[in-house]
C-alpha positions as CSV (number, residue, x, y, z in Angstrom):
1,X,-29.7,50.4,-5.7
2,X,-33.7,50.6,-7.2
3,X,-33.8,48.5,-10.5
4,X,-36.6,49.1,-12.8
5,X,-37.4,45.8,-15.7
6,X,-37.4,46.6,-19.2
7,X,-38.5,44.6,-22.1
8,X,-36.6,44.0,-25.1
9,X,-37.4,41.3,-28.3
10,X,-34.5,39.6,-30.0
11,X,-34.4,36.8,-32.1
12,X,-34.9,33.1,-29.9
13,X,-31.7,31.5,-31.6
14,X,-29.4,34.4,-30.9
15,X,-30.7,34.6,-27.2
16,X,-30.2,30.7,-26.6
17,X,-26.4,31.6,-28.4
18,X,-25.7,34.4,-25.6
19,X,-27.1,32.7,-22.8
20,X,-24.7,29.9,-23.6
21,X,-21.8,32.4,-23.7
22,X,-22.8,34.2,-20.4
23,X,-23.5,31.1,-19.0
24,X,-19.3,30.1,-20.0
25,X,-18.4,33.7,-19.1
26,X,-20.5,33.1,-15.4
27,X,-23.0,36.0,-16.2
28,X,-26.8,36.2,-17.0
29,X,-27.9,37.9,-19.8
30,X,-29.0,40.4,-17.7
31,X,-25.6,41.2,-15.9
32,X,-24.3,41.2,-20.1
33,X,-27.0,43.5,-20.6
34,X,-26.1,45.7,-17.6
35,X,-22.6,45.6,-18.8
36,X,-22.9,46.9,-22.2
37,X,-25.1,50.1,-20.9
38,X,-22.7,51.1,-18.3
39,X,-20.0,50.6,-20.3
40,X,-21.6,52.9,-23.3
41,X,-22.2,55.6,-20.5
42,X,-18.8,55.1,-19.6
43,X,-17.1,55.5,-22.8
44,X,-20.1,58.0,-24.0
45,X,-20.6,55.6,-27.2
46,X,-21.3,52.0,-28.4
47,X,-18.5,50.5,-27.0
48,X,-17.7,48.7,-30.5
49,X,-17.6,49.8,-33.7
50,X,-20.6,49.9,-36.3
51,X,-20.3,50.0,-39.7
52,X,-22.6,50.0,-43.3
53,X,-19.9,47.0,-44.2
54,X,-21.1,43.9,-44.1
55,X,-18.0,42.3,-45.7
56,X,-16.8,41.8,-42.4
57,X,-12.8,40.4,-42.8
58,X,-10.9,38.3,-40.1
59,X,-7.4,37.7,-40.1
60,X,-7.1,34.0,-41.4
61,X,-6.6,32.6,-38.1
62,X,-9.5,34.8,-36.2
63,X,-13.3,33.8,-36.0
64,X,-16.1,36.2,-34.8
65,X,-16.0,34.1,-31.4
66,X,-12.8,34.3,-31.1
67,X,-12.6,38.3,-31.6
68,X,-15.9,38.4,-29.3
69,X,-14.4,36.0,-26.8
70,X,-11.3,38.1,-26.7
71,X,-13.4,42.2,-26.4
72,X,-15.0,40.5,-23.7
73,X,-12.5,38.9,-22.4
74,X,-10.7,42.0,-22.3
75,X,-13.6,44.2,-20.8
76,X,-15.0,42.1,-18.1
77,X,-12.7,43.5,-15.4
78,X,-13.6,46.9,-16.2
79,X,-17.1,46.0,-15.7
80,X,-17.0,44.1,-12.3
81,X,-15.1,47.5,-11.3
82,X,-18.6,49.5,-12.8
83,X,-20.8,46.8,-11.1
84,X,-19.3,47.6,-7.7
């Protein structure tokens, strides 16, 4: 497969955040990356929801890691099978 290297900027704290979580998942950031993309060609869309709203409510037990632990958590195999 040819790869070709992009460039993206994004804020230094929120990389060192998701390299820690990829790091805990056993990605890179780049294998996240590559995830997201084919998974949005996949599914023809962003594969989460976007919204105006940013009075973002949880249930009271939920966090945002735990909701983004578990939609990853729940993707990842469909990915290895798209990585293949």
């Amino acid at each position: 497969m040819k790869t070709q290297n992009i460039t993206i900027r994004i804020d230094s704290e929120i990389k060192k955040e998701a390299d820690i979580l990829f790091k805990d998942l056993g990605i890179t950031f780049s294998s996240a990356v590559n995830m997201f993309i084919r998974q949005a060609i996949r599914e023809q869309r962003i594969p989460f929801q976007i919204s105006k709203n940013s009075n973002i409510q949880f249930a009271e037990d939920k966090t945002l890691e735990d909701i983004a632990e578990k939609e990853i958590t729940e993707h990842l195999e469909a990915y290895k099978d798209l990585a293949k």
